[in-house]
C-alpha positions as CSV (number, residue, x, y, z in Angstrom):
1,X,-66.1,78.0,142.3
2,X,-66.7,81.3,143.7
3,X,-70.7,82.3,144.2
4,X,-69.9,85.6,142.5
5,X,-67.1,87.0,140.1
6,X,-64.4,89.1,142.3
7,X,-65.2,91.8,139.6
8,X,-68.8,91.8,140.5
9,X,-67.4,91.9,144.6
10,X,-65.3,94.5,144.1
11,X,-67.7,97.0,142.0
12,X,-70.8,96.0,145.1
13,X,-68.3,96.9,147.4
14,X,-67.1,99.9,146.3
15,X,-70.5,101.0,146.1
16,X,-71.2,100.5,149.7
17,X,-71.4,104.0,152.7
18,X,-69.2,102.3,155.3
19,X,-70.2,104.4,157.6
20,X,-73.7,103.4,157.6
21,X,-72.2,100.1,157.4
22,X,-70.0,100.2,160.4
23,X,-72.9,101.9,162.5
24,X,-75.3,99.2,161.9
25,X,-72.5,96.2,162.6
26,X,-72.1,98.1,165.9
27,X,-75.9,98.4,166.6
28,X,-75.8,94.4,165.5
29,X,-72.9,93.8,167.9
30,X,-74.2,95.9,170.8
31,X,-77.7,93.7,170.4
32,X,-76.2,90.4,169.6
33,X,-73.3,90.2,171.5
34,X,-74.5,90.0,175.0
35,X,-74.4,86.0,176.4
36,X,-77.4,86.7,178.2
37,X,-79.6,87.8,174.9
38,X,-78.1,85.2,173.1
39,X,-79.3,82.4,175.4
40,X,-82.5,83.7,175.6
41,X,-82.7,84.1,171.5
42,X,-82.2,80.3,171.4
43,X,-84.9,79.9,174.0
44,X,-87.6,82.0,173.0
45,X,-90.2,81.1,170.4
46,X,-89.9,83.2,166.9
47,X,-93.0,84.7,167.3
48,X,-92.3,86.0,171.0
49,X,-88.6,86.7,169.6
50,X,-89.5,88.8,166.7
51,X,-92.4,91.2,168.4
52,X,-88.7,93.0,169.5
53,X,-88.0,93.7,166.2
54,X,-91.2,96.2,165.1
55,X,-89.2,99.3,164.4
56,X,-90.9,102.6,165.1
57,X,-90.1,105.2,162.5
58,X,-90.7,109.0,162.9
59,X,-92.2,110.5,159.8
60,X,-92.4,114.0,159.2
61,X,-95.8,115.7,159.3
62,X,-95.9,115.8,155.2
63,X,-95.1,112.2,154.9
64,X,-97.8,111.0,158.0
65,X,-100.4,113.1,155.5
66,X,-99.8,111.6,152.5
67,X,-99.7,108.0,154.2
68,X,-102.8,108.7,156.2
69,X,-104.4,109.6,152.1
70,X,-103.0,107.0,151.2
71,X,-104.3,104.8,153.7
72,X,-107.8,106.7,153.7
73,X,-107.9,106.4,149.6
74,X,-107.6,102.5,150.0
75,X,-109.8,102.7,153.2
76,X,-113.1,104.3,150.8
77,X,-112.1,101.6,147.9
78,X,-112.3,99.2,150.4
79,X,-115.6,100.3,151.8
80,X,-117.1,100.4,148.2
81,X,-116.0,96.9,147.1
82,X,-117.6,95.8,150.7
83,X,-120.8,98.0,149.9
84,X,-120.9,96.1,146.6
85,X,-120.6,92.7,147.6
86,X,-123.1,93.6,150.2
87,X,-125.6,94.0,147.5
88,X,-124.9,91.6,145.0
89,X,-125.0,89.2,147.9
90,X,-128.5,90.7,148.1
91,X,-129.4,90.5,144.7
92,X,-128.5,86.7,144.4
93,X,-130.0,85.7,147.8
94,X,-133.3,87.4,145.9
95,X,-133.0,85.5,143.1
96,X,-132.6,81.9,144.9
């Protein structure tokens, strides 16, 4: 019994941009391909093995600002919780 109906299959796949597809099974192939990287895979430890993997992405200026608000927003909310449990820490240590 098949994991999924061809109808499903065939409607996925006719979906997919096979150009994006083929370029990233040729980046796969040009990584994963080599003997030498292969042996070394199997011999490193996972966490040494995936540090290779931390993909730097370029953002444009617009999209570093609104991240950097973002990350700023959550940043101050952050600080206030902090600020807060700071003093209620306070408050009950007063108490006791």
């Amino acid at each position: 019994m098949p994991l999924f109906q061809n109808s499903v299959l065939k409607k996925y796949l006719a979906g997919q941009d096979y150009a994006a597809m083929h370029a990233a099974f040729g980046a796969y192939l040009t990584y994963f391909h080599d003997p030498m990287r292969r042996a070394n895979i199997r011999a490193s430890k996972e966490e040494q093995f995936g540090e290779r993997f931390h993909i730097k992405v370029k953002l444009s200026l617009s999209e570093e600002a609104e991240w950097m608000a973002y990350f700023h927003e959550k940043k101050a909310k952050a600080q206030s919780l902090q600020s807060d449990i700071t003093r209620l820490d306070r408050e009950i240590d007063a108490l006791v």
